[in-house]
N, CA, C and O of each residue as an XYZ file, in Angstrom:
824
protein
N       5.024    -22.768     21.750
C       4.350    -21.825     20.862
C       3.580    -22.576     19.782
O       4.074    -23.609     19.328
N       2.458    -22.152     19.358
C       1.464    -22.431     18.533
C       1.354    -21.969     16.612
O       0.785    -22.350     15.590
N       2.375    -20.868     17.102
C       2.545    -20.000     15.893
C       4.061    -20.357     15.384
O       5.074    -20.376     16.084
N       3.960    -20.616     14.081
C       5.538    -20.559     13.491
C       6.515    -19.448     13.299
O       6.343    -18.231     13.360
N       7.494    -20.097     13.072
C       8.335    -18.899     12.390
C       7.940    -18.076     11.565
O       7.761    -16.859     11.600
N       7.811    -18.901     10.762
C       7.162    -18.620      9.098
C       5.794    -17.457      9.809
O       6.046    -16.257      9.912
N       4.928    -17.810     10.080
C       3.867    -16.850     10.338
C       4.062    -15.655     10.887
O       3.543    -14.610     10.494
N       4.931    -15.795     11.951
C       5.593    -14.551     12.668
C       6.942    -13.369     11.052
O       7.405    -12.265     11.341
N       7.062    -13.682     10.401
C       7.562    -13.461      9.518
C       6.714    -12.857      8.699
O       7.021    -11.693      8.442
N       5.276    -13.460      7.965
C       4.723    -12.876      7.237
C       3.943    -11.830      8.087
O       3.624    -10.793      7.505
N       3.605    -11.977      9.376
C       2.981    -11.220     10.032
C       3.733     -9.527      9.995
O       3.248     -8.419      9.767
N       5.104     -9.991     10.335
C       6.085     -9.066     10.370
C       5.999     -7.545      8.970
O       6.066     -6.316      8.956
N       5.771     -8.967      7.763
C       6.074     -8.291      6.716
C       4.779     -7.193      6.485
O       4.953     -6.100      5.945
N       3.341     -7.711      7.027
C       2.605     -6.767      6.885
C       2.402     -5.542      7.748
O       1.785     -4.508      7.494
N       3.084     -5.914      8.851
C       3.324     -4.737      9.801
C       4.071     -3.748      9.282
O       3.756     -2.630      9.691
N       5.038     -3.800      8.442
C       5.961     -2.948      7.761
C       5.307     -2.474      6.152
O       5.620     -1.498      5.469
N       4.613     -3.224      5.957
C       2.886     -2.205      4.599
C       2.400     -1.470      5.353
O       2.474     -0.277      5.056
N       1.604     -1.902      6.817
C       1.046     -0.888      7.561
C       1.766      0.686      7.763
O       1.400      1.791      7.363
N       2.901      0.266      8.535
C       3.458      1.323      8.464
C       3.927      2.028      7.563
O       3.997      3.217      7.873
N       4.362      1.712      6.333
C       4.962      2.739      5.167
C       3.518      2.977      4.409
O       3.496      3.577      3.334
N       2.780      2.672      4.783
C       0.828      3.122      4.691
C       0.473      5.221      4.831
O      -0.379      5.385      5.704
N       0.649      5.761      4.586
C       0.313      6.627      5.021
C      -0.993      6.916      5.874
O      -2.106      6.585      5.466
N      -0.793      7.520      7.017
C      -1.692      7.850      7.880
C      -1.989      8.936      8.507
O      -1.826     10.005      7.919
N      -2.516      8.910      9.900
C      -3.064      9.726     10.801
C      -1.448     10.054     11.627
O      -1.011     11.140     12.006
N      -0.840      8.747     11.714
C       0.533      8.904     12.546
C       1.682      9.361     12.130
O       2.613      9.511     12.921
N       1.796      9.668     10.742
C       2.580     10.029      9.509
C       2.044     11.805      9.816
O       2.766     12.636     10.367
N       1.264     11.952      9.534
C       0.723     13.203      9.647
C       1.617     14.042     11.147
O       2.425     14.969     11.099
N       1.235     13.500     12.036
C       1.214     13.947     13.782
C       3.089     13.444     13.839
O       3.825     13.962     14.679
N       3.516     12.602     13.022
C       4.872     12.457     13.553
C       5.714     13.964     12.160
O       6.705     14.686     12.274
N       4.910     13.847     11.285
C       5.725     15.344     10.345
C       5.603     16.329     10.968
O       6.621     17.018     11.028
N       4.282     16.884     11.744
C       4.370     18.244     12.304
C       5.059     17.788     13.413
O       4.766     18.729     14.150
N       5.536     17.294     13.890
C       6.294     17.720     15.341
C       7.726     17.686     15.184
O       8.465     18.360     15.902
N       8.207     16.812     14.138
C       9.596     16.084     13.517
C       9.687     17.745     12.829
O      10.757     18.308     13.061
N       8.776     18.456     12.109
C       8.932     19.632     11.544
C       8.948     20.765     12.251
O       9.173     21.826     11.668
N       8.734     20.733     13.489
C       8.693     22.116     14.123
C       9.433     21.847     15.357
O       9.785     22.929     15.828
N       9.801     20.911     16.048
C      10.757     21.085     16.963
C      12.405     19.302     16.878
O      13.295     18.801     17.564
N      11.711     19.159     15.497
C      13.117     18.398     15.164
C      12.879     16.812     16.060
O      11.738     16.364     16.174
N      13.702     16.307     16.462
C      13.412     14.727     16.770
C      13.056     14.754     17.843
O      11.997     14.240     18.201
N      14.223     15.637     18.963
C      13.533     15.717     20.458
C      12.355     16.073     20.532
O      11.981     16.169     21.701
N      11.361     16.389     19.551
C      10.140     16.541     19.573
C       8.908     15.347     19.176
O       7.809     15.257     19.724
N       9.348     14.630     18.260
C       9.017     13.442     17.927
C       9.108     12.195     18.159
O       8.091     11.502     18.163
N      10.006     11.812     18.333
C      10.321     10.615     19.868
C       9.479     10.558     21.117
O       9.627      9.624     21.905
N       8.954     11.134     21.245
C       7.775     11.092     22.557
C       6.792     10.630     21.539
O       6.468      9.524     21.973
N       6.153     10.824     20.479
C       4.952     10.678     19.586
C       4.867      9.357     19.500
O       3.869      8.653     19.655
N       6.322      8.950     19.162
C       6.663      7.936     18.490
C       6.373      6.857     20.091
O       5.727      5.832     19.876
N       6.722      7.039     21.222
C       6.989      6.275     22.073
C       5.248      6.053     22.160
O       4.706      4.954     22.040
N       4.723      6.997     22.330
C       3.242      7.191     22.653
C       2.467      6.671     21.892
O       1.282      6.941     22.085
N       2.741      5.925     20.980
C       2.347      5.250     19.396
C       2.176      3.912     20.036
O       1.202      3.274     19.636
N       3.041      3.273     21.090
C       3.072      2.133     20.956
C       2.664      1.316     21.361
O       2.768      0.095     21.241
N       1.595      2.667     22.460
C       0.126      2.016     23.818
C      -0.127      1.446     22.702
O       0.064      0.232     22.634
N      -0.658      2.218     21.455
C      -1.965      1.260     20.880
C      -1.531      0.491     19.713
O      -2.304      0.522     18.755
N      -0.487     -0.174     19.594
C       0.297     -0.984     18.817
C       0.210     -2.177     20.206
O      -0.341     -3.263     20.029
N       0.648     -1.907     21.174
C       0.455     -3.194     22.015
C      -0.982     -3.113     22.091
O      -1.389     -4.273     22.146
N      -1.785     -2.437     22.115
C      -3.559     -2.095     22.972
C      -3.962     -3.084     21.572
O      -4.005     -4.313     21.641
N      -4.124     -2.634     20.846
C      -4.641     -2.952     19.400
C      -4.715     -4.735     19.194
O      -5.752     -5.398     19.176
N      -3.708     -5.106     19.092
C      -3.740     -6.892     19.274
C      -3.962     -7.612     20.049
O      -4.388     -8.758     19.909
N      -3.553     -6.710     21.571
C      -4.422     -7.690     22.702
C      -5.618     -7.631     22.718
O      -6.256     -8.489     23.329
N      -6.411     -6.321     21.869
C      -7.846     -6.529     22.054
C      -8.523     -7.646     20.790
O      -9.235     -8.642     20.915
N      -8.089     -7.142     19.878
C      -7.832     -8.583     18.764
C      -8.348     -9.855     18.886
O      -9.365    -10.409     18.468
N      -7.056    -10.311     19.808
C      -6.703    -11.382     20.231
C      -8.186    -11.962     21.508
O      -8.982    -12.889     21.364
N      -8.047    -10.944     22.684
C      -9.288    -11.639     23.598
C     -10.059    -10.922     23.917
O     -10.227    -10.327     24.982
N     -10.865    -10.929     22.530
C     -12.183    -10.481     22.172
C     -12.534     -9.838     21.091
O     -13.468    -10.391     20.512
N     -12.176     -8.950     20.628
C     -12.630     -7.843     19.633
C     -13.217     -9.062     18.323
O     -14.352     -9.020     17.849
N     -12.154    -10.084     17.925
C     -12.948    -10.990     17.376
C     -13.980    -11.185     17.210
O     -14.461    -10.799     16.145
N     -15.004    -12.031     18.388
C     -16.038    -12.467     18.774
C     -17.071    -11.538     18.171
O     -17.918    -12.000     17.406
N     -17.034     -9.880     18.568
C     -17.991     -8.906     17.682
C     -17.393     -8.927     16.116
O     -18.262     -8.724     15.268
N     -16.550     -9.061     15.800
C     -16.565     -9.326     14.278
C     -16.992    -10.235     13.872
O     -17.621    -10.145     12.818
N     -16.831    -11.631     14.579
C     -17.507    -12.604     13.911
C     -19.340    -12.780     14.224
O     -20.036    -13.515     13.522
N     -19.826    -12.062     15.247
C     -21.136    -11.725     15.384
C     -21.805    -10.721     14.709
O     -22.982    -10.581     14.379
N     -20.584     -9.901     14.542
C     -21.675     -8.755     13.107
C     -21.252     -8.774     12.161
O     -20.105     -8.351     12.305
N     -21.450     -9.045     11.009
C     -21.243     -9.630     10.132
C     -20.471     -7.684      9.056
O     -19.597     -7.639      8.191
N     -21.041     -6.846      9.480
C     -21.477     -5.622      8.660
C     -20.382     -4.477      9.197
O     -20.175     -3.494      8.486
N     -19.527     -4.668     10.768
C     -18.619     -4.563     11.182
C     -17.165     -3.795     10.846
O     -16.656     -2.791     11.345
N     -16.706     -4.722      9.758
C     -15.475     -4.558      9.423
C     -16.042     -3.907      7.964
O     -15.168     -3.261      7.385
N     -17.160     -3.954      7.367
C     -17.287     -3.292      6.487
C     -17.283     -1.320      6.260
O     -16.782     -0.490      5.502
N     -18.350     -1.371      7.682
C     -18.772     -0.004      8.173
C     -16.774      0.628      8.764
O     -16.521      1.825      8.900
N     -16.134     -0.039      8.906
C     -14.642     -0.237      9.420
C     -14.595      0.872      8.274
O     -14.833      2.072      8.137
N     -14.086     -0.384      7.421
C     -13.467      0.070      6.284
C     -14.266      1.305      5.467
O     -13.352      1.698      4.743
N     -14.989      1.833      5.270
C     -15.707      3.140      4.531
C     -15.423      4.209      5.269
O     -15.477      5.309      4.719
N     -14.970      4.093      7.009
C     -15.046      4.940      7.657
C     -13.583      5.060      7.880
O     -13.096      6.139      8.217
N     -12.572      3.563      7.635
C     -10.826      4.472      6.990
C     -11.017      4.981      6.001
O     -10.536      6.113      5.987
N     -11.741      4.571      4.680
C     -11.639      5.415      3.469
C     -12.110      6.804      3.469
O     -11.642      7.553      2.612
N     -12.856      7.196      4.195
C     -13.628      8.500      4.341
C     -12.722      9.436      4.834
O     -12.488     10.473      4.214
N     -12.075      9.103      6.130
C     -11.189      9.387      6.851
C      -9.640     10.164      5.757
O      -9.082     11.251      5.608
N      -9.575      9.240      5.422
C      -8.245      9.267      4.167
C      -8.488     10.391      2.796
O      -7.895     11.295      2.207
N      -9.879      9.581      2.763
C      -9.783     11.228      1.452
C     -10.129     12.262      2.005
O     -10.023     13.200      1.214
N     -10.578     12.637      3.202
C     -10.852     13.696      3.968
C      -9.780     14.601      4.305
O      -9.733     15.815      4.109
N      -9.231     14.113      4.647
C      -7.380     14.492      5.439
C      -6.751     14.578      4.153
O      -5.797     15.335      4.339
N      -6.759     14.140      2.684
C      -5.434     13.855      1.524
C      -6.219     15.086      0.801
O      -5.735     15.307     -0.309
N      -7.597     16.179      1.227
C      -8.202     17.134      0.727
C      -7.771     18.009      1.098
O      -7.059     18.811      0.493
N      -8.309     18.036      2.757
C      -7.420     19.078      3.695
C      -5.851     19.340      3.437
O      -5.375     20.403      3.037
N      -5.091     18.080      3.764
C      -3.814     18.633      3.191
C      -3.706     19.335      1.744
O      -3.086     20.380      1.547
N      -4.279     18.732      0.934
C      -3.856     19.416     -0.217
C      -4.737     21.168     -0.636
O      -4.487     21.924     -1.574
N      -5.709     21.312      0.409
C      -6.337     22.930      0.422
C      -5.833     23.419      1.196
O      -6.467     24.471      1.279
N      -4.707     23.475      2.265
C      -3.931     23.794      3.206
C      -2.518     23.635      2.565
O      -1.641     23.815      3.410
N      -1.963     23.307      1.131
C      -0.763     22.875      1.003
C       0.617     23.770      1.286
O       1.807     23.456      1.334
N      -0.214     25.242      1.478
C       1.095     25.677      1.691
C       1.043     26.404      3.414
O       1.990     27.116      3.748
N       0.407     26.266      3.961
C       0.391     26.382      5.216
C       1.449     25.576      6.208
O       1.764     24.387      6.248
N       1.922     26.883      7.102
C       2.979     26.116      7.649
C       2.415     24.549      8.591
O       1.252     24.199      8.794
N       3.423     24.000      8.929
C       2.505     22.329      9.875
C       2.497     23.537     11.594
O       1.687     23.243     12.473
N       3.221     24.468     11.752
C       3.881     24.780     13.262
C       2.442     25.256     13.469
O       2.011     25.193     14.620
N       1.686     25.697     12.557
C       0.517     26.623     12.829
C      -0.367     25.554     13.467
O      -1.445     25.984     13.878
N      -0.117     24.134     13.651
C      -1.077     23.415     14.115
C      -0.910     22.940     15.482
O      -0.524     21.781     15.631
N      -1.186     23.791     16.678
C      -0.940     23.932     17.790
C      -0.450     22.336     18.994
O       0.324     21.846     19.816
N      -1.974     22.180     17.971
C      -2.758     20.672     19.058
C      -1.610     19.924     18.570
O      -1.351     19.232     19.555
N      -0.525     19.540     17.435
C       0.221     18.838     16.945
C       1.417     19.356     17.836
O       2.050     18.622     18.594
N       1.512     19.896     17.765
C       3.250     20.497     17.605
C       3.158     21.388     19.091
O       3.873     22.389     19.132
N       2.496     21.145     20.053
C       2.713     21.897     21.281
C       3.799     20.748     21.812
O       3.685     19.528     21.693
N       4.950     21.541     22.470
C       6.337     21.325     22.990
C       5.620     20.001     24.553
O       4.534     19.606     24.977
N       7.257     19.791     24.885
C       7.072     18.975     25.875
C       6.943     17.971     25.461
O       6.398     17.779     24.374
N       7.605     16.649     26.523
C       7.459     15.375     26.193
C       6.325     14.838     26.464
O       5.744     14.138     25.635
N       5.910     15.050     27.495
C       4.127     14.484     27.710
C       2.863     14.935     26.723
O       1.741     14.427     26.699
N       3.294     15.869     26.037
C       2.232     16.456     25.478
C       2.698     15.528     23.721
O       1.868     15.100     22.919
N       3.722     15.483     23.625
C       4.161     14.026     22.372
C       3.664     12.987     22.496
O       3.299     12.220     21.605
N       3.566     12.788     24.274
C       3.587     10.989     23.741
C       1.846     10.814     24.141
O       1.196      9.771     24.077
N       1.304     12.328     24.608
C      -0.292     11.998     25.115
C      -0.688     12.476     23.160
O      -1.670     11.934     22.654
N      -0.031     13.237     22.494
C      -0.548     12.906     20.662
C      -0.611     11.633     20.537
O      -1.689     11.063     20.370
N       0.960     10.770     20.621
C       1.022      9.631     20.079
C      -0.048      8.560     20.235
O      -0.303      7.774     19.323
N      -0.714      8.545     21.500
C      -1.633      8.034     22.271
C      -3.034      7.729     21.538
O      -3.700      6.788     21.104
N      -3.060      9.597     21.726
C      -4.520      9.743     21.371
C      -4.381      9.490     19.225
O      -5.432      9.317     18.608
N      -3.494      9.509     18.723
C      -3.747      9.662     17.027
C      -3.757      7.959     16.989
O      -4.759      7.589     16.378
N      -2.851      6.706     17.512
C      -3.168      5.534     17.380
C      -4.390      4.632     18.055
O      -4.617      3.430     17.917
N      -5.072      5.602     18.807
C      -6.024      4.731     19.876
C      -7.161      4.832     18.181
O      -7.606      3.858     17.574
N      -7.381      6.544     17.756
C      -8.336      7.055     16.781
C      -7.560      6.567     15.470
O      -8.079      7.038     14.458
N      -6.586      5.845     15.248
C      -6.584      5.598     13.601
C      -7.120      4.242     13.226
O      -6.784      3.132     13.640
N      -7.901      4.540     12.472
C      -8.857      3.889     11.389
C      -7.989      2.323     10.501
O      -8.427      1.223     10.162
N      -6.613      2.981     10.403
C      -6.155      2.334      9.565
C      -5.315      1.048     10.658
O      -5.147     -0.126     10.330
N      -4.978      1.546     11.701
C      -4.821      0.640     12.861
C      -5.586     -0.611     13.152
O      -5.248     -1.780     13.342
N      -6.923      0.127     13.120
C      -8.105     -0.383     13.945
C      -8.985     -1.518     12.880
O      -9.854     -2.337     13.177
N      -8.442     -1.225     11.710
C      -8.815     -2.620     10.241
C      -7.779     -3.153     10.515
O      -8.077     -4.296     10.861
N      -6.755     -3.022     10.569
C      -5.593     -3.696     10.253
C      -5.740     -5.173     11.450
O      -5.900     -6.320     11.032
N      -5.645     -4.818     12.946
C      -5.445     -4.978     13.847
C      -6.772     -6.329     13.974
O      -6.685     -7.553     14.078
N      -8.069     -5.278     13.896
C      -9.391     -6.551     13.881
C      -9.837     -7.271     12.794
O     -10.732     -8.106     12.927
N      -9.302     -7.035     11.709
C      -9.501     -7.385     10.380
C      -8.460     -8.021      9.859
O      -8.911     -8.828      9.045
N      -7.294     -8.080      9.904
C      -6.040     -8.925      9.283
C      -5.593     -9.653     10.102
O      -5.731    -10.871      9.986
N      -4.940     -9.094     11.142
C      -4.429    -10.188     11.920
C      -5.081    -11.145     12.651
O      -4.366    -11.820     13.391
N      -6.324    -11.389     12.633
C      -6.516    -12.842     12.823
C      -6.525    -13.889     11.140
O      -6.641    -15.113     11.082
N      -6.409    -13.181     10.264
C      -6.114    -14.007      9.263
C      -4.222    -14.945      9.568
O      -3.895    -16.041      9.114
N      -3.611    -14.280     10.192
C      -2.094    -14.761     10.548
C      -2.451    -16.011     11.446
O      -2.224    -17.170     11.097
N      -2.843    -15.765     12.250
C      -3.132    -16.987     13.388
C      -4.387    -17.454     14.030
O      -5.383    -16.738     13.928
N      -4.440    -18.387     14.570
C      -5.207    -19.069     15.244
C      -5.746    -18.361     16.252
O      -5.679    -19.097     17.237
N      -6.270    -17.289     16.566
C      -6.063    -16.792     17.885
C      -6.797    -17.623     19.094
O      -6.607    -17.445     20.297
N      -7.604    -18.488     18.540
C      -8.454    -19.783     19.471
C      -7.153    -20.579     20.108
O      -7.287    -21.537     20.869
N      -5.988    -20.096     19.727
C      -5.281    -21.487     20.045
C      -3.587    -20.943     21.035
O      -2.766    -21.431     21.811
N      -3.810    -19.957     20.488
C      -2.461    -18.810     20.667
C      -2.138    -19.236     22.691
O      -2.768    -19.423     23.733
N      -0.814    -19.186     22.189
C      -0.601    -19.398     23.714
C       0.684    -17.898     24.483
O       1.208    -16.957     23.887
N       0.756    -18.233     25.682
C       0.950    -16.549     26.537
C       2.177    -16.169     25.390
O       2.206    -15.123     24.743
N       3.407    -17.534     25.284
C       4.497    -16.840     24.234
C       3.961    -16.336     22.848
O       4.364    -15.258     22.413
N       3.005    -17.143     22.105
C       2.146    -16.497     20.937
C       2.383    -15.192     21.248
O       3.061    -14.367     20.636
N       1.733    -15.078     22.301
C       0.486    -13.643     22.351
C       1.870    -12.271     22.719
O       1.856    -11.163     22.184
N       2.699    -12.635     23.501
C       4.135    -12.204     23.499
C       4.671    -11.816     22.290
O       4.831    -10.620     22.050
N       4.975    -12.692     21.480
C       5.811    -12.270     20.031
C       5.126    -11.234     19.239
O       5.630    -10.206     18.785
N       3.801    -11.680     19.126
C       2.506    -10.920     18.709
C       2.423     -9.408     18.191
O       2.186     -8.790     17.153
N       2.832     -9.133     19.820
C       2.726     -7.864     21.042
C       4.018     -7.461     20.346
O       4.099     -6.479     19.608
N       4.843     -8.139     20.579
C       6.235     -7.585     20.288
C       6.762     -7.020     19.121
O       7.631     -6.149     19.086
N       6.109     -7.639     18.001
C       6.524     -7.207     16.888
C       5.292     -6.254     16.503
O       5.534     -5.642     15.462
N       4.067     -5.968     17.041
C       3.559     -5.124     16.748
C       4.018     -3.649     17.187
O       3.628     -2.585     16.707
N       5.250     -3.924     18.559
C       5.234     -2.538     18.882
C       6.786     -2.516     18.314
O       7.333     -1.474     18.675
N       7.310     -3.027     17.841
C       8.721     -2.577     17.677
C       8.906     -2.449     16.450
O       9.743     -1.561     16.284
N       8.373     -3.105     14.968
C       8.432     -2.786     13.454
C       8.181     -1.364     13.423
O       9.063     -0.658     12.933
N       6.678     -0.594     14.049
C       6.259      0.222     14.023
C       6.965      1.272     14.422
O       7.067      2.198     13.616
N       7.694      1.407     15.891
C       8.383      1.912     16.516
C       9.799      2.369     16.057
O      10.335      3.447     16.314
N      10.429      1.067     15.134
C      11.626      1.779     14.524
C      11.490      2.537     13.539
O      12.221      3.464     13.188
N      10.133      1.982     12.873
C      10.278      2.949     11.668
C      10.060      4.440     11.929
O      10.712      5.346     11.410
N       9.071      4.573     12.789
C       8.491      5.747     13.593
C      10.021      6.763     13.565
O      10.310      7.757     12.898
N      10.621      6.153     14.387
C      11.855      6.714     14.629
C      12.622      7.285     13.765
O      12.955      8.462     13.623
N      12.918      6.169     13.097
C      14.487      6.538     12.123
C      12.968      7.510     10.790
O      13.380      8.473     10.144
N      11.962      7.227     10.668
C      11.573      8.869     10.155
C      11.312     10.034     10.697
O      11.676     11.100     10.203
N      10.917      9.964     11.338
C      11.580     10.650     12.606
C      12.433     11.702     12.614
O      12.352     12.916     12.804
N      13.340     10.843     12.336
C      15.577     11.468     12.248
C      15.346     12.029     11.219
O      15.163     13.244     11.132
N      15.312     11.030     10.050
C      15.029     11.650      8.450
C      14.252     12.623      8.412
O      14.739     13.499      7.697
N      13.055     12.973      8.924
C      12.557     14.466      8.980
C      13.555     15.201      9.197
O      14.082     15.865      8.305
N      13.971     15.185     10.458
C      14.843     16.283     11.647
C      15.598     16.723     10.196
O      15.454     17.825      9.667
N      16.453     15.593      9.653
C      17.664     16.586      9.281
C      17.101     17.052      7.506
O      17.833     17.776      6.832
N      16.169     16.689      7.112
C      15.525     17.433      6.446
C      14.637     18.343      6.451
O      14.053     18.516      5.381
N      14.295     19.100      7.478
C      13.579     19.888      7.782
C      13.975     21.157      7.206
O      13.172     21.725      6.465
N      14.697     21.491      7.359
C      15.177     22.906      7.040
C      14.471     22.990      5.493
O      13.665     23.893      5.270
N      14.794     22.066      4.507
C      14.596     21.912      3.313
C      13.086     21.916      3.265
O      12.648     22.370      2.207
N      12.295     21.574      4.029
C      11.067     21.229      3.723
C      10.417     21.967      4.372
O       9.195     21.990      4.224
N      11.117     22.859      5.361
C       9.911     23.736      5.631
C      10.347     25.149      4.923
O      10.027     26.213      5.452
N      11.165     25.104      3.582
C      10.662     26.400      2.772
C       9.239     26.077      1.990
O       8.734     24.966      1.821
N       8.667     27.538      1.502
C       7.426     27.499      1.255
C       7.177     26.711      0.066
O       6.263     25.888      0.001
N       7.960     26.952     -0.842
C       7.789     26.008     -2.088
C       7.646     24.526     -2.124
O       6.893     23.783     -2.754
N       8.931     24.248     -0.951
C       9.124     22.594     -0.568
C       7.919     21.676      0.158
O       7.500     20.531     -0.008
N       7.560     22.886      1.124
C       6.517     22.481      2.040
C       5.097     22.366      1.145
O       4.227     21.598      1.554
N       4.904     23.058      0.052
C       3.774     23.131     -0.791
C       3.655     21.385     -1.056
O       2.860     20.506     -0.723
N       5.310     21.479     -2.085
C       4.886     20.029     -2.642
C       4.724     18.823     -2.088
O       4.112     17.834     -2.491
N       5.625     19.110     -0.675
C       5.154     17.949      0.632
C       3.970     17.580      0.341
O       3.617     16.579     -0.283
N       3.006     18.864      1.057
C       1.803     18.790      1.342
C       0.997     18.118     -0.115
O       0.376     17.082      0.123
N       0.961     18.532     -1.347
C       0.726     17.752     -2.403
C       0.654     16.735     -2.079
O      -0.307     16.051     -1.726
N       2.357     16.416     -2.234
C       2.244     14.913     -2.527
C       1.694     14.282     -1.144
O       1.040     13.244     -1.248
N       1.880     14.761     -0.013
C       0.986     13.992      0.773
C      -0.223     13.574      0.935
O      -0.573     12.462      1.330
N      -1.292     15.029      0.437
C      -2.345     14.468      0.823
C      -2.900     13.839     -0.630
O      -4.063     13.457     -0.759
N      -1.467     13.762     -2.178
C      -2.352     12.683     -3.189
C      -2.016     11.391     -2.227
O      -2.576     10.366     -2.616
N      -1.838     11.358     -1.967
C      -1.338      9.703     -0.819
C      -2.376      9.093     -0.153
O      -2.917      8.009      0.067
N      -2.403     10.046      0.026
C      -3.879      9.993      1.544
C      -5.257      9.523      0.432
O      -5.804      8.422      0.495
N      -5.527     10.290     -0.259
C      -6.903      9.995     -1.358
C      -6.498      8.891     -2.096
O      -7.433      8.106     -2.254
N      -5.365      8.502     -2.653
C      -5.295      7.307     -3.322
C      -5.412      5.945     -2.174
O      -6.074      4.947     -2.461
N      -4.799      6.059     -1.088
C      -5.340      4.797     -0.317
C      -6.759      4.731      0.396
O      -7.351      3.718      0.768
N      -7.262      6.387      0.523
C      -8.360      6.113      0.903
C      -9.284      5.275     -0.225
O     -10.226      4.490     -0.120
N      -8.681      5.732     -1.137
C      -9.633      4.925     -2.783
C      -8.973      3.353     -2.668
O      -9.698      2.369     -2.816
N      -7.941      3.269     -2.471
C      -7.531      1.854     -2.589
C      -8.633      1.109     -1.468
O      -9.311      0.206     -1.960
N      -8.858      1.412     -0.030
C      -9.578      0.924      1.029
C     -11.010      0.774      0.173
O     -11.600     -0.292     -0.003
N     -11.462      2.177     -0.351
C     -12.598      1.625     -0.945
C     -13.573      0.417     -1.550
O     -14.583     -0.184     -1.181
N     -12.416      0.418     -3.029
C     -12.742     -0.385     -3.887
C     -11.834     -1.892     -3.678
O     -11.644     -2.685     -4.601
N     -11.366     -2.069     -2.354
C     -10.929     -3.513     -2.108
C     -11.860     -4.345     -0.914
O     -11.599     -5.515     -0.632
């Protein structure tokens, strides 16, 4: 291996900012964790993790090469997570007291129909898709990365993500009851979508 401990470590540590990041997958894992409890969310979560592995192998051999050829790239990236973010932290908060069940395309039952969300919300998140072509080649070499590199890589991109996915997940389930009264669910929605506009502003102005 080409890559250290040490790197695989800090790599680690930003995978776990990503995820306690609020997002597109935060969103799609509350309505389903909220309307049919974990057996409903665990498929989302599994379906999350095409593009947690998809995401770094493209990274890795190739996606690079157009970042380092367009220079304007990762910029147009980034305005279009921030846009994204205060868009959605609006909506939630002009929707705040609306139930999440009312959102069909989210919260339709069945395991295939979880893990084809999980799929489709990480292939389309923004905040993935900087993270993925934009940071992590700051961790490594990827000119140099060898098959175990590219292995560990892979690995810890889909499994940091994946547990956390989960065990919030659970923590929804058995808070649900609580949060889907109307009052509770209001301030959810608040405080969620101030979340959403403050990182879309953080993406901004960094």
């Amino acid at each position: 291996m080409t890559v250290s401990a040490t790197d695989l470590l800090f790599y680690a540590g930003a995978l776990l900012v990503l995820f306690v990041t609020p997002g597109p997958v935060w969103v799609a894992l509350l309505a389903r964790a909220m309307s049919g409890g974990f057996a409903a969310a665990w498929p989302l979560a599994v379906g999350v993790t095409v593009g947690d592995a998809l995401w770094p192998l493209l990274a890795i051999f190739g996606l690079t090469w157009i970042v380092g050829q367009f220079a304007g790239f990762l910029e147009a990236m980034k305005w279009v997570a921030a846009i994204t973010f205060l868009v959605m932290g609006v909506l939630l908060i002009r929707s705040a007291g609306k139930g999440i069940s009312s959102n069909g395309r989210l919260t339709r039952p069945g395991l295939w129909a979880g893990f084809a969300t999980g799929v489709a919300v990480v292939i389309g998140n923004p905040k993935a898709i900087l993270f993925y072509m934009g940071v992590l080649p700051g961790f490594f070499d990827l000119t140099r990365v060898t098959a175990p590199d590219i292995a560990a890589i892979v690995a810890l991109s889909v499994v940091i993500p994946l547990a956390g996915n989960l065990i919030l997940a659970a923590s929804i389930d058995r808070a649900r009851r609580l949060l889907t009264s109307p009052a509770s669910l209001r301030r959810t929605n608040l405080v969620a979508g101030g979340l959403m506009i403050a990182v879309g502003g953080v993406i901004a102005l960094t």
